[in-house]
VEXNU-674468 format. One record per residue (C-alpha): x, y, z. Coordinates in steps of 0.2 Angstrom, whole numbers, plus 2048, in hexadecimal, padded with zeros to 3 digits. Layout:
VEXNU-674468
XYZ;...
//
This chain:
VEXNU-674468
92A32A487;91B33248E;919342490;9103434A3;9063524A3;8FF34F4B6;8ED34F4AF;8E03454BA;8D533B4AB;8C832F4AE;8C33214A2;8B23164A1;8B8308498;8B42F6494;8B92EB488;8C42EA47A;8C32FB477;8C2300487;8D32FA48A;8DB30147A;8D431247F;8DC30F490;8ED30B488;8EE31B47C;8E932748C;8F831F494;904324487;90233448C;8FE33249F;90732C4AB;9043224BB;8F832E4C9;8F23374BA;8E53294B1;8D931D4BB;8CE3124B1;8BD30B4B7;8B72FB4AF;8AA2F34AB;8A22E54B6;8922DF4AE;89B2D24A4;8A12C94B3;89B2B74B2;8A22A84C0;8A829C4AF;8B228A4B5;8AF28C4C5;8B829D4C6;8B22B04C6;8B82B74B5;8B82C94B3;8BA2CD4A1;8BB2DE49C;8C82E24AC;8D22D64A9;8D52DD496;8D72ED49D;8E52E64A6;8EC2DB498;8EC2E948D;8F42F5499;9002E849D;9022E648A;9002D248A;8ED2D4482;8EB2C6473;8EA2CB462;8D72CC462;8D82D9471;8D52CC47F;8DC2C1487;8EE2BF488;8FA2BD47A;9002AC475;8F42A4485;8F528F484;8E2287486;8E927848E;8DC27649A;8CE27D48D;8D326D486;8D0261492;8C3268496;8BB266486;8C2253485;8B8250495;8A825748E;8A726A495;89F27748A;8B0284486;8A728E47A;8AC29B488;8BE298487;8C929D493;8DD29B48F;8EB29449E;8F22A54A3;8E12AD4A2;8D929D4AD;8E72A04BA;8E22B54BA;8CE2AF4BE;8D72A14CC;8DF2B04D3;8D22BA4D3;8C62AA4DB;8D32A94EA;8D32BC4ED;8C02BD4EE;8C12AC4F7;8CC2B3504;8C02C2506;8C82CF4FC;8BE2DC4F2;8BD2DB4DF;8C72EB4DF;8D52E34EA;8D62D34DE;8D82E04CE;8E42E94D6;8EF2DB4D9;8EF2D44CA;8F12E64C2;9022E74CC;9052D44C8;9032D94B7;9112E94BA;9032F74B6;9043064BE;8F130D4B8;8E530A4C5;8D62FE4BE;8C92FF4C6;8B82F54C7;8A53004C6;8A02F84D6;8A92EA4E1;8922E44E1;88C2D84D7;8872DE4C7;8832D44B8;87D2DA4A4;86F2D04A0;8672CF48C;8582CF486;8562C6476;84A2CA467;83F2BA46D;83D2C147D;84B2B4486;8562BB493;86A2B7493;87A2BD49D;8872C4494;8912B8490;8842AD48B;87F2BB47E;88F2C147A;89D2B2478;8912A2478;8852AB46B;8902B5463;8852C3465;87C2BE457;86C2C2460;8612D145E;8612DB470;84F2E2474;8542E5487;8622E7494;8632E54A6;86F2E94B4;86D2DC4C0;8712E44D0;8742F44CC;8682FC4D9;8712F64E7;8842F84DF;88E3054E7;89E30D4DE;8AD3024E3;8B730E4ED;8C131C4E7;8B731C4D6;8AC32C4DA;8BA3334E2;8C53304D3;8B83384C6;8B43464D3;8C834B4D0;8C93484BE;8CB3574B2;8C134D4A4;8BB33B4A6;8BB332496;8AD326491;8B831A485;8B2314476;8A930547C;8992FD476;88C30C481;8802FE487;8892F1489;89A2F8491;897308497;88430649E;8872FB4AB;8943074B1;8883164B0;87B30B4BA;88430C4CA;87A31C4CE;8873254D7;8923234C8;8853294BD;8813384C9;89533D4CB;89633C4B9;8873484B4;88E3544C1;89E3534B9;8A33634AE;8AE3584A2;8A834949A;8AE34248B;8A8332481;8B332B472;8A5322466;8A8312462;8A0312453;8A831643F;89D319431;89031443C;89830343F;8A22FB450;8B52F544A;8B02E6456;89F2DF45D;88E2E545C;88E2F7463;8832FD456;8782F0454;8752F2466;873302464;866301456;85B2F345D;8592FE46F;852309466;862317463;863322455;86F31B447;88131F447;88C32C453;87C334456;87632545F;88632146B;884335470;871333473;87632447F;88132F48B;87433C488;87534B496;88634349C;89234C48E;89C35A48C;8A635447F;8A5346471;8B233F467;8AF337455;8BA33044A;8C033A43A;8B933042F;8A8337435;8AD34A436;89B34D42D;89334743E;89A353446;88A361440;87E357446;880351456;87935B466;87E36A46B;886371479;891362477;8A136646E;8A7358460;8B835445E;8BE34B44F;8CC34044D;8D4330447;8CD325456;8D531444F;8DC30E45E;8E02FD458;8F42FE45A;901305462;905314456;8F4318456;8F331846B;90032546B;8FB32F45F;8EA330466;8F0334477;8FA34146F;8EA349467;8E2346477;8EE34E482;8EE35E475;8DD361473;8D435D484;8DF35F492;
//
């Protein structure tokens, strides 16, 4: 059982890993102690209905439905991916039957007039979690991609349709300067003894949250700030992190995930496996190394072990 240790912890997630980092904190904190923001740049209105990708893993994950690939959920029919596909709709993006009937949840909420924050919350409860998820911004904002030949795509278009084969020249947080926090996510961060930036892909997870500007701004007023890299011997475990990385211009490796949340951190965490990164990253952050394979459950909790131990 976990040990609650009435800690107040933050985490920036999206994504797989966003999720996996939410479930090891929750090993070891318990509800009222952990509140996750998500990411919403990956949004996309898909079959008519308003998907919300990287909250709705946090919640499958937290709920511990997630599929075997880290989205989705486990053992999801595509009945009507199917049909759909017999009558001659694109389902590259494919969506299975439970995860459908979350979006047509979600679609009625927003329909009725309910926030974005009120439809994750109810299907958060739906799902039994007790962690509040929360979305950046309840605004419209949308990650868009520039491509190596100059096109422009939205996420979804870059990341599932295209497999994000192609090289990224640029980024842009469609709507970002008018997004405001959705509510109770600066006064979250504002109470948190350490808010954790989980290892998610920097630009493409974490950015879009750092671009609502009062986010940013609580954050780099924020004595604590952690980021778990993303990144093992230079390389994601999953997607292009640090392609991303390389092609915008970052510095190879660990180095270059810390100089994308540079003047934001007071503490980084890298995986054991790169211990001889630690020397040279910048100072006055203080690097923390550890086994940061947070792929299953023996690994969650004994992360969140570590975690509790060393920086609480």
């Amino acid at each position: 059982m976990p040990a609650y240790s009435n800690h107040l912890v933050v985490l920036l997630a999206g994504g797989v890993g966003g999720a996996r980092a939410a479930r090891s904190l929750t090993t070891r904190l318990g509800p009222g102690e952990l509140t996750v923001i998500g990411n919403v740049g990956d949004d996309d209105l898909r079959y008519g209905v308003p998907v919300s990708a990287d909250l709705d893993t946090l919640v499958y994950t937290l709920a511990g439905v997630e599929g075997p690939e880290g989205w989705g959920i486990r053992d999801d029919t595509t009945v009507v991916m199917d049909h759909l596909a017999a009558l001659g709709v694109e389902t590259t993006f494919r969506l299975g039957d439970r995860d459908l009937a979350t979006c047509l949840h979600r679609a009625d909420a927003l329909e009725a007039g309910r926030t974005l924050s009120e439809a994750t919350t109810a299907l958060r409860t739906a799902f039994g979690v007790d962690t509040p998820v929360l979305p950046a911004t309840d605004d419209p904002l949308r990650t868009r991609i520039q491509t190596g030949d100059g096109e422009w795509l939205g996420f979804q278009e870059y990341f599932v349709e295209r497999g994000h084969r192609d090289e990224v020249t640029a980024i842009d947080y469609d709507g970002a300067a008018y997004a405001a926090p959705a509510r109770g996510v600066i006064e979250a961060i504002d109470a948190a003894e350490v808010v954790v930036i989980a290892p998610s892909n920097p630009p493409l997870s974490i950015h879009p949250i750092l671009a609502v500007r009062e986010i940013d701004s609580a954050l780099r007023r924020h004595p604590r700030v952690a980021a778990i890299s993303p990144l093992f011997g230079g390389k994601a475990l999953k997607g292009p992190a640090d392609r991303v990385l390389a092609s915008l211009g970052y510095p190879p490796g660990n180095a270059g995930v810390a100089a994308a949340y540079e003047g934001l951190l007071s503490d980084f965490i890298i995986d054991q496996g790169d211990a001889a990164d630690a020397t040279g990253l910048p100072s006055p952050v203080t690097v923390h190394v550890t086994d940061t394979r947070l792929t299953d459950n023996e690994a969650a909790e004994r992360f969140g072990r570590w975690f509790e131990e060393r920086m609480l």
